[in-house]
TITOR-14558 format. One record per atom (N, C-alpha, C): x, y negated, z; residue in one letter; residue number from 1; atom name. Coordinates in pm, 1 decimal. Example, Ala and Ser with C-alpha at 12.3 -4.5 7.8 and 13.67 -1.06 7.14 Angstrom:
REM residues 2
       px       py       pz aa   i at
   1319.0    569.0    780.0  A   1  N
   1230.0    450.0    780.0  A   1 CA
   1320.0    330.0    780.0  A   1  C
   1285.0    225.0    708.0  S   2  N
   1367.0    106.0    714.0  S   2 CA
   1290.0     -3.0    787.0  S   2  C
***
This chain:
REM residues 65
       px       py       pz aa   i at
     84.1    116.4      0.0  X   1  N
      0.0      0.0      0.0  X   1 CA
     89.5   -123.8      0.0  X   1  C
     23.1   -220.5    -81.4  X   2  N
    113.0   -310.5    -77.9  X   2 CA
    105.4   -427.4     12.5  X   2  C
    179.6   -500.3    103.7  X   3  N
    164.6   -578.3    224.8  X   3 CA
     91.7   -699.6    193.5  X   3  C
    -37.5   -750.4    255.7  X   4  N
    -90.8   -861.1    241.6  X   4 CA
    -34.1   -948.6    295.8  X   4  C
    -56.3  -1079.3    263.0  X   5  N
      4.0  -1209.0    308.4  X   5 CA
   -161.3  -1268.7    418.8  X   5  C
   -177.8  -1280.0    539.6  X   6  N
   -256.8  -1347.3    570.7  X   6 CA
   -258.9  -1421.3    649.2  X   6  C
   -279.3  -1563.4    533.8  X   7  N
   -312.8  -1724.4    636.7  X   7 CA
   -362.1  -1760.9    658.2  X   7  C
   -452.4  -1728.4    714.2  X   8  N
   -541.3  -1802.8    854.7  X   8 CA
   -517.0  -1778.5    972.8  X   8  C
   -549.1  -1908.2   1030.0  X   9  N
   -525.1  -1960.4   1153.4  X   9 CA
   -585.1  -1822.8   1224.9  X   9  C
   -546.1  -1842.8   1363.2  X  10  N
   -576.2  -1785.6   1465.7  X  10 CA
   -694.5  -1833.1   1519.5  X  10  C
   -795.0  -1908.3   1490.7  X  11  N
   -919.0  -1982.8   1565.5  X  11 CA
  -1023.5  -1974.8   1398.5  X  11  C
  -1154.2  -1924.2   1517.4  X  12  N
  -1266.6  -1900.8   1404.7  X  12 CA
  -1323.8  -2096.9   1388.0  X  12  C
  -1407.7  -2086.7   1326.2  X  13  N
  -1464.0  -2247.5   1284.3  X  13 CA
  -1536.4  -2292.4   1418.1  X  13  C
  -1539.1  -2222.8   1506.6  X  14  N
  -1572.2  -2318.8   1640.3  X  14 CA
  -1469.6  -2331.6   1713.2  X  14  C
  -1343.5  -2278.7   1735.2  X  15  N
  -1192.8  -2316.2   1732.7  X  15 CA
  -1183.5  -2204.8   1851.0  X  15  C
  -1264.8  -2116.5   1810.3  X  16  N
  -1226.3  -2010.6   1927.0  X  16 CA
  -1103.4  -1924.0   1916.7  X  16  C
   -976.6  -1868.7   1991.7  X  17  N
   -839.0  -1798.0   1918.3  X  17 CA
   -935.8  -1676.6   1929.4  X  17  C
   -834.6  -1570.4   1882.8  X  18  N
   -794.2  -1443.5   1886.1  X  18 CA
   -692.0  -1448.9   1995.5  X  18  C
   -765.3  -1369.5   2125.3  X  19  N
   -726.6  -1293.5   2241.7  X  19 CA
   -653.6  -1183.2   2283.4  X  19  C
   -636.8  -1110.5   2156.2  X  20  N
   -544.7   -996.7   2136.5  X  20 CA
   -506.8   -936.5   2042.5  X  20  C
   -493.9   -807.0   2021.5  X  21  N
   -408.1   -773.3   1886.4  X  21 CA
   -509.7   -756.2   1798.2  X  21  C
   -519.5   -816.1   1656.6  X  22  N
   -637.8   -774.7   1589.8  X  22 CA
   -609.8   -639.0   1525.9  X  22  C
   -663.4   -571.1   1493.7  X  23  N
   -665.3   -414.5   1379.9  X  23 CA
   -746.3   -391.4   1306.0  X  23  C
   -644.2   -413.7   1205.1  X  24  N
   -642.7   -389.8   1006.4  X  24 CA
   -641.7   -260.2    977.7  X  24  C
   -748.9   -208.9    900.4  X  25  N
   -785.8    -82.2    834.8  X  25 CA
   -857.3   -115.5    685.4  X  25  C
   -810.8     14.0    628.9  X  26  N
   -928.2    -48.2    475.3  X  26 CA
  -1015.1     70.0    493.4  X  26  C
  -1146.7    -34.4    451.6  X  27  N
  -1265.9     42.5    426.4  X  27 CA
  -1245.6    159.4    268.2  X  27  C
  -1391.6    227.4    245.2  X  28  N
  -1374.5    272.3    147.0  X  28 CA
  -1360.3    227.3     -4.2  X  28  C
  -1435.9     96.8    -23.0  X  29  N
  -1338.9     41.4   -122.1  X  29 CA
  -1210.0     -2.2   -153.9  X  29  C
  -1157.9     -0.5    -61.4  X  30  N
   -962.3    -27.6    -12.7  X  30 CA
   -970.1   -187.0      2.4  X  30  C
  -1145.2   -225.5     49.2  X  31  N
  -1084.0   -411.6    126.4  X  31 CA
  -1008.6   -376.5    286.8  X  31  C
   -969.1   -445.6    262.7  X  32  N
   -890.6   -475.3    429.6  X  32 CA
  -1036.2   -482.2    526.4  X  32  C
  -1017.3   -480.4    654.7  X  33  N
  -1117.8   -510.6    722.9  X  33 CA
  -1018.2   -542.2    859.5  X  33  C
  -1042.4   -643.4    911.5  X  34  N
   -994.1   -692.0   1012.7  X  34 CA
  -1102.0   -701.8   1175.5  X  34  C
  -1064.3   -657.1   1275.5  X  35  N
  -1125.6   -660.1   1396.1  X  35 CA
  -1014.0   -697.1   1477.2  X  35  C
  -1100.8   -805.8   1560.7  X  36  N
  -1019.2   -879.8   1656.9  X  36 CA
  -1118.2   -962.6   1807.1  X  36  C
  -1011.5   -941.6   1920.3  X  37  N
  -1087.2   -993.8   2045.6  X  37 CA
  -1070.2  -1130.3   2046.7  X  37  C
  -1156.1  -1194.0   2013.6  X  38  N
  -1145.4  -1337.3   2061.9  X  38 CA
  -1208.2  -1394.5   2236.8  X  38  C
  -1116.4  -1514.9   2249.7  X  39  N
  -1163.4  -1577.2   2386.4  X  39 CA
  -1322.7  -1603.3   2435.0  X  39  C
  -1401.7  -1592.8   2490.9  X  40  N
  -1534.3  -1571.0   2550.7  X  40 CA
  -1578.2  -1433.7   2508.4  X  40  C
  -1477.8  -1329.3   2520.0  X  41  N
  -1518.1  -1180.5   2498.3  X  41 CA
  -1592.8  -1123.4   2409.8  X  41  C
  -1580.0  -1234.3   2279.5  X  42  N
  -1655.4  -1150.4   2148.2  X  42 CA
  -1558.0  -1124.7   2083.5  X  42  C
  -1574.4  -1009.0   1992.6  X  43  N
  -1544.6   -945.6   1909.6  X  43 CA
  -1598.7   -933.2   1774.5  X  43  C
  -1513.7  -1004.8   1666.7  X  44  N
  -1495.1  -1040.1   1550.1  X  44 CA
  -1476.7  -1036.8   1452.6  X  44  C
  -1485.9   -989.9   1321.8  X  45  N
  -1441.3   -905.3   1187.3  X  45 CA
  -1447.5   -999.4   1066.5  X  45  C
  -1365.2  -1008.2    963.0  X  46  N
  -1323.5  -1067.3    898.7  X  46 CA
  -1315.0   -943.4    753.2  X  46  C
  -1301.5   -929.6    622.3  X  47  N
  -1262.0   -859.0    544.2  X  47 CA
  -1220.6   -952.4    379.4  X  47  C
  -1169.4   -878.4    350.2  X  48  N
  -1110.7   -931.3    201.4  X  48 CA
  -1259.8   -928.0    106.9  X  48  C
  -1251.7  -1035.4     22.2  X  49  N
  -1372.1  -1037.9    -32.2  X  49 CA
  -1388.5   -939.6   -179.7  X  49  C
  -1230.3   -884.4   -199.7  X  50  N
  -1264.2   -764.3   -327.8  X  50 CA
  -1081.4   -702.5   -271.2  X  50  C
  -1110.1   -606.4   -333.8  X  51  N
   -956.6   -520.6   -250.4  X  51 CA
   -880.4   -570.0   -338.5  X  51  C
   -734.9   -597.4   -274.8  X  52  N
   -620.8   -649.2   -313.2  X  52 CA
   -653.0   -843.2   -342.7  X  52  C
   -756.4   -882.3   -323.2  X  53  N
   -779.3  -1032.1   -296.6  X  53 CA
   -681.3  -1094.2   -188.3  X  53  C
   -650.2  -1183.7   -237.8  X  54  N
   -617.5  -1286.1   -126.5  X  54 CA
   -728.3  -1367.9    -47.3  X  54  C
   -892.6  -1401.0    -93.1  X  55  N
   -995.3  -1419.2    -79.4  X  55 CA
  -1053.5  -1351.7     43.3  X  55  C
  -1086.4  -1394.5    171.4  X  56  N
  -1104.2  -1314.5    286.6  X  56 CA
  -1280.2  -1412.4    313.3  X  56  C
  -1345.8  -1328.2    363.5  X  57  N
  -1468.3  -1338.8    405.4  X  57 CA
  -1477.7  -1430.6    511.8  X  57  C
  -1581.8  -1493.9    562.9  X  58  N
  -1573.7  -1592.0    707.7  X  58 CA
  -1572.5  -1476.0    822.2  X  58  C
  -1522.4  -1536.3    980.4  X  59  N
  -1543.2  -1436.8   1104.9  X  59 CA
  -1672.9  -1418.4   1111.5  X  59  C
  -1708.8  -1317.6   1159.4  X  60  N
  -1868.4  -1295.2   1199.9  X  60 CA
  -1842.5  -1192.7   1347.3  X  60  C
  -1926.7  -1253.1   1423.5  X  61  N
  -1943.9  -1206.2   1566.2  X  61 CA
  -1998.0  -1077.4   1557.1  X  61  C
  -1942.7   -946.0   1650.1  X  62  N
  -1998.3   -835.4   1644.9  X  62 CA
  -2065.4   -788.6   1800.9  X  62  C
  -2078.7   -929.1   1837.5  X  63  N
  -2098.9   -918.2   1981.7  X  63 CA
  -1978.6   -925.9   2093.8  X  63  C
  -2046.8   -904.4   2237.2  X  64  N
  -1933.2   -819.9   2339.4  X  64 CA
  -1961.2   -735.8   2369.3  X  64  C
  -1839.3   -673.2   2418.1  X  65  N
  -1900.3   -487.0   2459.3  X  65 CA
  -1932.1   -486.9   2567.1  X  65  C
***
């Protein structure tokens, strides 16, 4: 696989960070899919908008656990 470059910030559009390590897996179309803990204990996912894009989707809240 070949290594993505990804720049974005560490803070979703309400300027919340990422709280810990995020983890990158590809789905079955081979987009990236990103999950990550952000500060007020939600948890967050992000994905490439077509595989091998540089084009990444907005954060979307998956709740807290």
């Amino acid at each position: 696989m070949t290594p993505v470059r990804y720049a974005r910030t560490g803070r979703d559009a309400l300027g919340r960070l990422v709280a810990g390590t995020p983890v990158v897996a590809p789905n079955a179309d081979g987009r990236l899919e990103v999950f990550a803990p952000f500060t007020g204990g939600s948890i967050r996912h992000i994905r490439q908008v077509t595989a091998g894009s540089t084009a990444w989707s907005d954060w979307q809240s998956l709740g807290s656990p």
